[in-house]
C-alpha positions in Angstrom: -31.7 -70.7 -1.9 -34.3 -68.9 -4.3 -31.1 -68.2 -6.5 -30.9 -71.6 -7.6 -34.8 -72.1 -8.4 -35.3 -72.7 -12.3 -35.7 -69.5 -14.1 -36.8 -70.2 -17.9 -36.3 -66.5 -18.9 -33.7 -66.3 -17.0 -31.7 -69.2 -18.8 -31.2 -66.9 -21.1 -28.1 -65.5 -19.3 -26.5 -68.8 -18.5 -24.5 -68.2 -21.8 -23.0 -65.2 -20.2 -21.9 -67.4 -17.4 -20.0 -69.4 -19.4 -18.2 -66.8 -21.0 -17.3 -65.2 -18.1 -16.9 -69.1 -16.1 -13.3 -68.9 -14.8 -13.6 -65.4 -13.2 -16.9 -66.4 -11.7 -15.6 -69.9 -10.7 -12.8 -67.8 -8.8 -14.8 -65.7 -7.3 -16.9 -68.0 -5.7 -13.8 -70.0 -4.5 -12.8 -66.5 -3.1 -16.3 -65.8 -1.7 -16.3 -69.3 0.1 -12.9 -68.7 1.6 -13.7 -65.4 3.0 -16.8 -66.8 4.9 -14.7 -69.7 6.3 -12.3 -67.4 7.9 -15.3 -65.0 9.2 -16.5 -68.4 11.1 -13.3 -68.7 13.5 -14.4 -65.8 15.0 -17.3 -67.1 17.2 -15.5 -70.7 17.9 -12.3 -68.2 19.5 -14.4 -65.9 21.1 -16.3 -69.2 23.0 -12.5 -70.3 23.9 -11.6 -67.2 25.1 -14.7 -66.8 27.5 -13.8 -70.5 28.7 -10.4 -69.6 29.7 -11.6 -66.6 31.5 -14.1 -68.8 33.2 -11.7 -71.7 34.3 -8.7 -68.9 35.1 -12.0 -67.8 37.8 -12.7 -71.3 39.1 -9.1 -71.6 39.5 -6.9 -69.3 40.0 -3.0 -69.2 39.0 -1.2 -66.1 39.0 1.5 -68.4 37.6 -0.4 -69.5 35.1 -1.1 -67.9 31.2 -4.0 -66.0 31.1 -2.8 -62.9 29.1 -0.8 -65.4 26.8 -3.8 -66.9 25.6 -6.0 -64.3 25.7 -3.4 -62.5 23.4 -3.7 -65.8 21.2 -7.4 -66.0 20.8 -7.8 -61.8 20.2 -4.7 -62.4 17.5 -6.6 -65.3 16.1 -10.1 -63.0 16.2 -8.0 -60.2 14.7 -6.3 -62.2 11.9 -9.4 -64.1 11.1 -11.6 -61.1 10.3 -8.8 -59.0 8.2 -8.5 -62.1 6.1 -12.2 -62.4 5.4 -12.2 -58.3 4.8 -9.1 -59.5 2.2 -10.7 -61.8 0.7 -14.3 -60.0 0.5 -12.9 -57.4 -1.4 -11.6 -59.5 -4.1 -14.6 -61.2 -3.9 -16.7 -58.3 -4.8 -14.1 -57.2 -7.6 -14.8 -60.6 -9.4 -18.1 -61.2 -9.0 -19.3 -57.9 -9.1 -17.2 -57.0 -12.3 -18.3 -59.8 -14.0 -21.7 -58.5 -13.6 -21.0 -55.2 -15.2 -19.4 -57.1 -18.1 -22.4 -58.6 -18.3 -24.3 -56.0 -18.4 -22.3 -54.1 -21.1 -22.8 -57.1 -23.2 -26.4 -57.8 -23.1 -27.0 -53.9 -23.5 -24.8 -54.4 -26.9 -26.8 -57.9 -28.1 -30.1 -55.8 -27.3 -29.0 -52.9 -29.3 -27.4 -55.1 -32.1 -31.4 -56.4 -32.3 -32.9 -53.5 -32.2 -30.8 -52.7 -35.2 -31.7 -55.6 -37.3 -35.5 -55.7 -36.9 -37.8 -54.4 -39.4 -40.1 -51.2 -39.8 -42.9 -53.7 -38.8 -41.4 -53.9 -35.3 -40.9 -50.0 -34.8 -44.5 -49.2 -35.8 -45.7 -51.6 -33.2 -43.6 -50.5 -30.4 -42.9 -47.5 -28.7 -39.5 -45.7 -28.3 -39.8 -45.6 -24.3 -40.9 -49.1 -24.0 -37.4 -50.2 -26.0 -35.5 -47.5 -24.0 -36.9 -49.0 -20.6 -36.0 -52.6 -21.5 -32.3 -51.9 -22.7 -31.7 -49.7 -19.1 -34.0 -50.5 -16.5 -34.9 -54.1 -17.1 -31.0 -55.0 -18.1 -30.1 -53.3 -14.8 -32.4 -55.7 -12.6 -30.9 -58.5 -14.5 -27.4 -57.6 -13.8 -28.8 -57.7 -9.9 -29.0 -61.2 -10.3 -26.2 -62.1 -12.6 -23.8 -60.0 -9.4 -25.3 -59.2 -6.1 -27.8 -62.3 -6.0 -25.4 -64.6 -6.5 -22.4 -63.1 -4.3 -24.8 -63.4 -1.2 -26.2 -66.4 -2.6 -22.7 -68.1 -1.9 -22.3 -66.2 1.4 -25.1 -67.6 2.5 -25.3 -71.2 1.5 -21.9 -71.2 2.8 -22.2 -69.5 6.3 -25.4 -72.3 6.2 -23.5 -75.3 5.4 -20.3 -74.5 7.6 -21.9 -72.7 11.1 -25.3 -75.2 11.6 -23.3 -78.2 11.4 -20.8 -76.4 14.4 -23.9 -75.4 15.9 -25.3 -78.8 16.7 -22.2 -80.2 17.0 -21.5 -78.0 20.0 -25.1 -78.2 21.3 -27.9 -79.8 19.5 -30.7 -78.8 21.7 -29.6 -75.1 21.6 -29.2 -75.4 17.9 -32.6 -76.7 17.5 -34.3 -73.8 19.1 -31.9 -71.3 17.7 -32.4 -72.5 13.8 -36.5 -72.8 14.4 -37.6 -69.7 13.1 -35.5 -69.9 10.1 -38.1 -72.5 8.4 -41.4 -70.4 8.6 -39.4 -67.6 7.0 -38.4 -69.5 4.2 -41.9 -70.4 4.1 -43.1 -66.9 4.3 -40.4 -65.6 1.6 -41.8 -68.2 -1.0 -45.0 -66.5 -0.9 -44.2 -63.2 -0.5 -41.5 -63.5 -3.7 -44.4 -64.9 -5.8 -46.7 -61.5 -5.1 -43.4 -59.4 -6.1 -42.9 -61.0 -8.7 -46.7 -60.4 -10.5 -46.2 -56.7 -9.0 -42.7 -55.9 -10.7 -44.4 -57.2 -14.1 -46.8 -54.3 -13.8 -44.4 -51.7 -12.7 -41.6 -52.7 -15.5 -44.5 -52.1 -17.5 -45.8 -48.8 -16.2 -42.0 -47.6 -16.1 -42.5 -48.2 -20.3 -45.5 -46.5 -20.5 -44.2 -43.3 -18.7 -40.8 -43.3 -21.1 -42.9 -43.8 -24.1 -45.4 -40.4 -23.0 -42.0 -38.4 -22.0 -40.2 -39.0 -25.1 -43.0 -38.4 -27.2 -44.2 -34.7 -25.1 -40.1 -33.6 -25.5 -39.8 -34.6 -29.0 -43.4 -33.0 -29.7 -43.1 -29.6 -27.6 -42.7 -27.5 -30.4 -46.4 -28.9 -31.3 -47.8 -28.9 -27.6 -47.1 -25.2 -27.5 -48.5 -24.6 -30.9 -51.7 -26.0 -29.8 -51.4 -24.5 -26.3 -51.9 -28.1 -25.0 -49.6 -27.8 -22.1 -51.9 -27.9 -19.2 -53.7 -30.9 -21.3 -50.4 -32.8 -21.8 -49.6 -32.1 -17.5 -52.8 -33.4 -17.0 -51.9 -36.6 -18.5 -48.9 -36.8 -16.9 -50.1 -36.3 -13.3 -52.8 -39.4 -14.4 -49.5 -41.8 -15.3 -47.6 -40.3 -12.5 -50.5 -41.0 -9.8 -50.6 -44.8 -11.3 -47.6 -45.2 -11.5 -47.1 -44.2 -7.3 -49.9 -46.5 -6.8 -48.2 -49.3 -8.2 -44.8 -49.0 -6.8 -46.6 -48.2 -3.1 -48.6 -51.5 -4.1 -44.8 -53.2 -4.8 -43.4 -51.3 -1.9 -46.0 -52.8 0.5 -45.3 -56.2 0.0 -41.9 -55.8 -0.2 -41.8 -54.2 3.3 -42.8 -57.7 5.4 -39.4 -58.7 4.3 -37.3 -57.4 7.1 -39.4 -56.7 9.5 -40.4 -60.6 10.0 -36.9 -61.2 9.0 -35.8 -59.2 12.3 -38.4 -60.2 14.4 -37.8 -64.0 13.8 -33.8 -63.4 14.3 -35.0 -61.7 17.4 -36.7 -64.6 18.9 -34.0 -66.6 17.7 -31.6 -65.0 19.6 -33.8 -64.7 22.5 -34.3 -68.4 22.5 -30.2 -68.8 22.8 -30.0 -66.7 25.8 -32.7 -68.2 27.1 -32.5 -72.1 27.0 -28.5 -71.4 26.9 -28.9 -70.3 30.5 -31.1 -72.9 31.3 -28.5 -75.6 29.9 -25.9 -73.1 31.4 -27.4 -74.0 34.5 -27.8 -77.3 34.4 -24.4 -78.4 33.6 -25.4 -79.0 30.0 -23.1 -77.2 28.5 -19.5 -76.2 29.8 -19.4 -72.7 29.2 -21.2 -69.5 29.3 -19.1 -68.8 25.7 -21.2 -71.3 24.1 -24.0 -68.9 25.0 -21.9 -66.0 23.3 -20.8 -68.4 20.4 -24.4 -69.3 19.7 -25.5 -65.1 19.9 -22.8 -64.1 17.2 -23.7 -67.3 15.0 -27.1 -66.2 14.6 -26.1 -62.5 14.5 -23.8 -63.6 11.7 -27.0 -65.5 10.3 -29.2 -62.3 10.2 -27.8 -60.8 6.9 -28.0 -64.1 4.7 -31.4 -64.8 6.4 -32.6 -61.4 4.9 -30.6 -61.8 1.8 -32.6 -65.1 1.6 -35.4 -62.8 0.8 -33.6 -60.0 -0.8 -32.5 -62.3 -3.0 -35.3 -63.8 -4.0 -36.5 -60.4 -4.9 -33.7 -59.6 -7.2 -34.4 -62.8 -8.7 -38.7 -62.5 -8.8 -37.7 -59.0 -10.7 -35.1 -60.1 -13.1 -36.8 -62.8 -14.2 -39.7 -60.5 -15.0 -37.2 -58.1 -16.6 -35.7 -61.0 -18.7 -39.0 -62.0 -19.6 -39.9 -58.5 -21.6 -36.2 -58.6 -22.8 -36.8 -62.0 -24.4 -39.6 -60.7 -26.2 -37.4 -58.5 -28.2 -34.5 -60.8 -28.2 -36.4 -63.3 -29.9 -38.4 -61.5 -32.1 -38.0 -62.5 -36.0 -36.6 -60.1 -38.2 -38.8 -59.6 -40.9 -36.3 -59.3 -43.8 -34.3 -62.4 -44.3 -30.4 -62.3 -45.1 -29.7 -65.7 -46.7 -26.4 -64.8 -47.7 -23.2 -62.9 -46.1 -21.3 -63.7 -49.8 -20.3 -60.1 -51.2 -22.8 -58.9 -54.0 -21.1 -55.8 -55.9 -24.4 -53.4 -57.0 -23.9 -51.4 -60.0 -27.6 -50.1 -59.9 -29.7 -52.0 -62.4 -33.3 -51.7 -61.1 -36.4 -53.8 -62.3 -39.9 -54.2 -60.6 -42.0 -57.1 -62.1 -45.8 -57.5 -61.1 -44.9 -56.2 -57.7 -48.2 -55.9 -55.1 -47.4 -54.2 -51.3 -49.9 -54.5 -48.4 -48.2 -53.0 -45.5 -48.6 -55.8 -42.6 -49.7 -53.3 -39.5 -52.4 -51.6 -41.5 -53.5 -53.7 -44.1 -53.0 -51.5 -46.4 -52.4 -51.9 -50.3 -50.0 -49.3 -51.5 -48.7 -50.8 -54.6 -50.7 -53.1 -57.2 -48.9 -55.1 -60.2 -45.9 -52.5 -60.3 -43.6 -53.4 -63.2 -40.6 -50.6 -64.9 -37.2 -50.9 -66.0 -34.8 -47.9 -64.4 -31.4 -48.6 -67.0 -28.0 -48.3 -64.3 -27.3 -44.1 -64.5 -30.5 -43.1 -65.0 -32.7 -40.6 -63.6 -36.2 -41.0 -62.8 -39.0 -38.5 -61.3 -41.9 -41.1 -59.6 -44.9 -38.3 -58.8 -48.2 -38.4 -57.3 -50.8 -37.5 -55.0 -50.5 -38.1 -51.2 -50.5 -42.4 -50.5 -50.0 -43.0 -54.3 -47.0 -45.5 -53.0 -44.2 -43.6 -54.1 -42.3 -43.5 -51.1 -43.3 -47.6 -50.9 -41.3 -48.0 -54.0 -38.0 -46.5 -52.1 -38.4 -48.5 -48.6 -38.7 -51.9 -51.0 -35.3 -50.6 -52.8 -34.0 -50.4 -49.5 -35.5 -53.9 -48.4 -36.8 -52.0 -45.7 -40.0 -54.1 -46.2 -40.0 -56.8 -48.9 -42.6 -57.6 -51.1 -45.4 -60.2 -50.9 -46.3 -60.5 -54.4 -44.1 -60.2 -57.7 -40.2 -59.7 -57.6 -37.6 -56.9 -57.5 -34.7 -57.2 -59.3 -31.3 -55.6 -58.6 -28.7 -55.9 -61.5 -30.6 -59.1 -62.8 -30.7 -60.5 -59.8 -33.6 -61.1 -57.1 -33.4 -58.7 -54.3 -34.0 -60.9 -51.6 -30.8 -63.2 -52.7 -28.3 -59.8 -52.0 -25.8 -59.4 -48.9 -28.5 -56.6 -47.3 -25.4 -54.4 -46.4 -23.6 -54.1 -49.8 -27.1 -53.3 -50.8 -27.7 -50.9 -48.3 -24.3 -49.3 -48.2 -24.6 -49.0 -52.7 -27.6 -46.7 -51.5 -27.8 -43.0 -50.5 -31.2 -42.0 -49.1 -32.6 -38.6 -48.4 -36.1 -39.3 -46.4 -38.8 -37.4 -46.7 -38.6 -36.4 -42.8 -34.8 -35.1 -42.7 -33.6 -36.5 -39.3 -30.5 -35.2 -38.0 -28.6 -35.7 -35.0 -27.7 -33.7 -31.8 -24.1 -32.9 -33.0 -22.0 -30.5 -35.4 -22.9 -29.9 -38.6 -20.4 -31.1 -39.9 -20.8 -34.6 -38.2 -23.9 -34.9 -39.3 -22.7 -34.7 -43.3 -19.8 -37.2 -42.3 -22.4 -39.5 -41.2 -22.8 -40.5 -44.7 -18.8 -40.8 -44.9 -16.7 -41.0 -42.0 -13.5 -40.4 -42.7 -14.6 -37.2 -45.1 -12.2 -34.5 -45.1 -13.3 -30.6 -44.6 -13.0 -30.4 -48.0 -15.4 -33.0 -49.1 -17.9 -31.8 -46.6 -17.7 -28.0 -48.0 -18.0 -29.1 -51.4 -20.9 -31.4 -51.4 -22.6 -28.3 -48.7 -22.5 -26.3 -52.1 -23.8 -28.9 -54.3 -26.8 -29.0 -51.6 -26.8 -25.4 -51.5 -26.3 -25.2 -48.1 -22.6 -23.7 -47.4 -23.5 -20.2 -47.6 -26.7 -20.6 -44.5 -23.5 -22.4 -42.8 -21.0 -20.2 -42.6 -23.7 -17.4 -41.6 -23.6 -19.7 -38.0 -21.2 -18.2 -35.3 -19.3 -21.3 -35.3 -19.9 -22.6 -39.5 -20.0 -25.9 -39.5 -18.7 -27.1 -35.9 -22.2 -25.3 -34.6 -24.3 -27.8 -32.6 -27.7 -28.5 -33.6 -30.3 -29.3 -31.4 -32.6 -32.6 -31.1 -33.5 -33.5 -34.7 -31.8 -30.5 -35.7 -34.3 -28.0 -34.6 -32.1 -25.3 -34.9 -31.9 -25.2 -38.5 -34.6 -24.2 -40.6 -37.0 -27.2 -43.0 -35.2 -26.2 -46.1 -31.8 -26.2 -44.1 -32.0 -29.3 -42.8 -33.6 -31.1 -46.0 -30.2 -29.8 -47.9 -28.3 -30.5 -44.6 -29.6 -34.2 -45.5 -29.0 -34.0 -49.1 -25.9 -33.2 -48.4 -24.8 -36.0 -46.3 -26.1 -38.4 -49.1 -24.2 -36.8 -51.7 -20.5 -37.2 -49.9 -21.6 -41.2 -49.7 -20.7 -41.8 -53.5 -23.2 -44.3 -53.8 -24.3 -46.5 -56.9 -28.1 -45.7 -56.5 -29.1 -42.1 -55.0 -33.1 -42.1 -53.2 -34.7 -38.4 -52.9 -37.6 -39.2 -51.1 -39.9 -35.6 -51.6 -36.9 -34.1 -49.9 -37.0 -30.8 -51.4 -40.6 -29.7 -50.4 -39.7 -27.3 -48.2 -37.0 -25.4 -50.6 -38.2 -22.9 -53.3 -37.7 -23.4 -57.4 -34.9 -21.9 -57.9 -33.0 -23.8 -55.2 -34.4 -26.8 -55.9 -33.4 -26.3 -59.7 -29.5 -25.7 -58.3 -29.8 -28.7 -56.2 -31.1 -31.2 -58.9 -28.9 -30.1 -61.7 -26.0 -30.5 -59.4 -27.2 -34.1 -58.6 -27.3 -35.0 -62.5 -23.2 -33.5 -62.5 -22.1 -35.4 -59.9 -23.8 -38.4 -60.1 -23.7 -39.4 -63.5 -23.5 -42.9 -63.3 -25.0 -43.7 -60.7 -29.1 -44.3 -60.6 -31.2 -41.5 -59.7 -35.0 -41.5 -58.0 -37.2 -38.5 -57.2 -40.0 -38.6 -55.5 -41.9 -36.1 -55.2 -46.2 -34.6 -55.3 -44.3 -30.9 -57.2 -44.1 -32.1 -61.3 -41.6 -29.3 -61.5 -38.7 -32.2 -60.5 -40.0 -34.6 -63.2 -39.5 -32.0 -66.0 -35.1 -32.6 -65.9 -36.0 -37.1 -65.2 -35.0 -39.3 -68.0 -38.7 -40.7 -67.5 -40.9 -40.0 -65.2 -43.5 -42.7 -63.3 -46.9 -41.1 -62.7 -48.8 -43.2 -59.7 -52.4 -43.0 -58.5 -53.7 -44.6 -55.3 -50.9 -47.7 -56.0 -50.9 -48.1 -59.2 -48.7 -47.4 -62.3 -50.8 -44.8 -64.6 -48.2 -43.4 -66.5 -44.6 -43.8 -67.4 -42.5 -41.8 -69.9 -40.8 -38.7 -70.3 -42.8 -35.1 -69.2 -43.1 -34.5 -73.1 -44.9 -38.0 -74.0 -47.1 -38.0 -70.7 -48.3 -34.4 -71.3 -49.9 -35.4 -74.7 -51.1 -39.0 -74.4 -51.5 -38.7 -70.8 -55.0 -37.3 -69.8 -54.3 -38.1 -65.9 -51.3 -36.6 -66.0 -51.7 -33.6 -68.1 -54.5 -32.5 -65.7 -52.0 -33.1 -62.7 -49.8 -31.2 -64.3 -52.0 -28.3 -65.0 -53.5 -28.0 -61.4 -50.2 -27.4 -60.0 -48.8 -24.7 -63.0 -52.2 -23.2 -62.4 -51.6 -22.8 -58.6 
């Protein structure tokens, strides 16, 4: 059976076997029980047709011709509602176990995609990693189920019927099983086309998800620009490749049961024809091994075309496993060495530290070094690609450094549990995502179990509670995708917001209040320096007027550190900054 031929991607899932061995092993005991009670059908039927036949050569009203016909239809009867019993448990084991599988590679997948690095995301797109947790974990579950269900069918119906077959008549048996070779033949060859061809489809199917998500998340810009009959353009182009490679898959794929039919057809023609002949020459006994022969190789048509169905599944999710593993077994860029718990308090120290982002090659940070004391504040301003939102993601580990160290309450970064790091940190990015939910979820993201009184109060430290209880349903109203519904300044304070409730050791504002005016953003910072006292504090920002309330400000130009001090002591030694400072009071 192509089931059983070695797979290396598809080795992968053996470990889900395993786990899910007993009901598996059950339900391929099951599966070869219900096959061995479909096979007393043909063998009665034969017997039956013989007793009619001698009752015709001989006569007896006396004798028991109903009796045993009774017998043989009960046994017929019996035999098939067994094997309909036992099929159906069958399918709720093997099938299930598939699903199970399923749900737990779609988890592993996820748990991956969770863990990797920024580096990763860059380089792939979010249809591509859509399409490989759906559509390629659903071919694989074709294989880890179906495939393997019929794969026991089959092998079973082979192993038990051919050996009755020539042990009834091996001449008839001969002729009967001849076809079935050249089709195995043919579905080696054919598999191996589908196989190349599913590759390129699965890989199309990414393309497409990648150029949908991206035109629904952009619309708002595609209208802007008036691009739409550009952007439909585009789409018909994918769509017309992609019908030309699934009619290219589809064409192959379409010799399968047409020779499968054909050769079950001559098959079956050869049984009724050279059965007659032996028929006739007293080589065999009975026109029911005639009929016994035609329902065996009727019975042998569905696992002949599973043979190639099969193989199929397997062709396709062992290219679907293939593009899983590449994920699955991608390196995570930021190392965890230890899961020991590591307390922050919020002690920050860069020393010497130089970042080239990998993807671009880009240097954003040369020889960093500052001191930020736990409960400080700190303003870090500059001009666009200065690296000041650089200095946040490698607070965050989100990238790690490749030169100099970062130090987190005296100790290297890299040597922290990542998720008491992480969870010590609040961070508002610079682009304030938010989800498809309530309001008020989306400030309880930060702290789940917040009451409504926590969410209300830290709404007003982000000045935000008033613009929410203008909405028809306050904070239970539903925002749309990335919370479109809300304005920029609404959901930046939305977002400040949800990292205020987190009570965190080290708060990151990541230019976050761009798109709210002066005064607001004077409300919002001051209430940040009331509530969050002792924890550490980092702005970043391109508007000096956030700097002016920092403890010390860091003044970066294209990477490097060109200032550092309060407004006060940067305005008069600080020519760079001064000017800076000017051009935007000026403005």
């Amino acid at each position: 059976m192509p089931y059983f031929i070695t797979m290396k991607h598809l080795a992968y899932v053996n470990k889900y076997f395993y786990k899910y061995r007993k009901k598996l092993i059950l339900g391929v005991f099951i599966t070869i029980v219900a096959r061995l009670f479909s096979l007393v059908m043909p063998k009665s039927v034969q017997y039956a047709i013989k007793v009619v036949e001698d009752y015709l050569k001989n006569p007896n009203p006396q004798g028991g011709l109903g009796r045993e016909l009774f017998f043989f239809c009960l046994i017929i009867i019996g035999s098939a509602l067994l094997s309909g019993f036992f099929t159906f448990w069958m399918r709720q084991l093997i099938i299930n176990v598939s699903r199970y599988i399923e749900f737990d590679m779609k988890n592993e997948i996820y748990q991956k995609y969770q863990v990797l690095s920024q580096r990763f995301y860059k380089q792939n797109r979010t249809g591509d990693l859509m399409n490989r947790i759906s559509e390629d974990v659903g071919k694989v579950r074709m294989y880890t189920g179906p495939a393997l269900m019929y794969s026991v069918q089959t092998i079973t119906l082979f192993v038990c019927s051919i050996p009755l077959m020539f042990y009834t008549s091996p001449t008839l048996a001969t002729y009967a099983l001849f076809p079935l070779p050249i089709l195995a033949i043919l579905v080696y060859f054919i598999s191996k086309k589908i196989n190349l061809k599913t590759i390129e489809v699965q890989r199309f199917l990414s393309d497409i998800s990648s150029f949908s998500q991206e035109t629904f998340s952009g619309i708002h810009t595609i209208k802007a620009f008036v691009m739409e009959k550009e952007i439909q353009k585009n789409m018909e182009i994918l769509s017309q490749k992609g019908r030309e490679k699934n009619l290219e898959l589809l064409r192959i794929e379409a010799w399968f049961f047409p020779i499968m039919v054909f050769l079950i057809g001559i098959s079956v023609i050869f049984v009724i024809f050279i059965g007659g002949y032996l028929y006739i020459n007293n080589e065999i006994d009975s026109i029911g091994v005639i009929t016994e022969f035609t329902i065996y190789v009727m019975m042998l048509t569905w696992p002949v075309a599973t043979v190639g169905w099969v193989s199929n599944i397997v062709q396709q999710a062992e290219a679907s496993q293939g593009r899983i593993n590449e994920f699955l077994h991608e390196k995570n860029d930021i190392e965890t060495p230890t899961l020991k718990h590591t307390p922050i308090r919020g002690d920050i120290r860069f020393e010497g530290v130089t970042f080239t982002y990998p993807d671009t090659q880009i240097t954003a940070l040369k020889n960093i070094s500052f001191h930020i004391p736990k409960g400080k504040s700190i303003a870090i301003i500059g001009r666009t690609g200065s690296g000041k939102s650089t200095i946040l993601d490698l607070i965050t580990r989100i990238y790690d450094t490749q030169e100099g160290h970062i130090f987190i309450d005296n100790q290297d970064i890299r040597t922290l549990n990542l998720n008491d790091l992480r969870k010590s940190i609040s961070v508002i990015p610079q682009d304030s995502f938010l989800f498809s939910d309530t309001i008020e979820n989306n400030i309880k993201f930060g702290k789940e179990n917040a009451t409504e009184e926590e969410i209300i109060a830290v709404a007003k430290l982000a000045q935000v509670h008033d613009n929410i209880i203008d909405f028809k349903n306050g904070y239970k109203t539903i925002l749309g995708e990335r919370g479109i519904s809300l304005s920029g300044g609404q959901r930046q304070r939305v977002s400040i917001a949800r990292a205020l409730i987190k009570d965190a050791q080290i708060y990151l504002f990541d230019d976050c209040l761009s798109a709210v005016d002066t005064d607001t953003e004077e409300k919002i910072l001051h209430n940040l320096s009331q509530v969050a006292q002792q924890s550490t504090r980092i702005i970043v920002s391109h508007r000096v007027s956030v700097a002016r309330n920092a403890d010390f400000i860091l003044f970066l130009d294209k990477g490097k550190l060109i200032g550092k001090g309060t407004h006060t002591e940067l305005y008069t030694q600080n020519e760079s900054y001064r000017n800076y400072y000017d051009t935007q009071v000026i403005e």
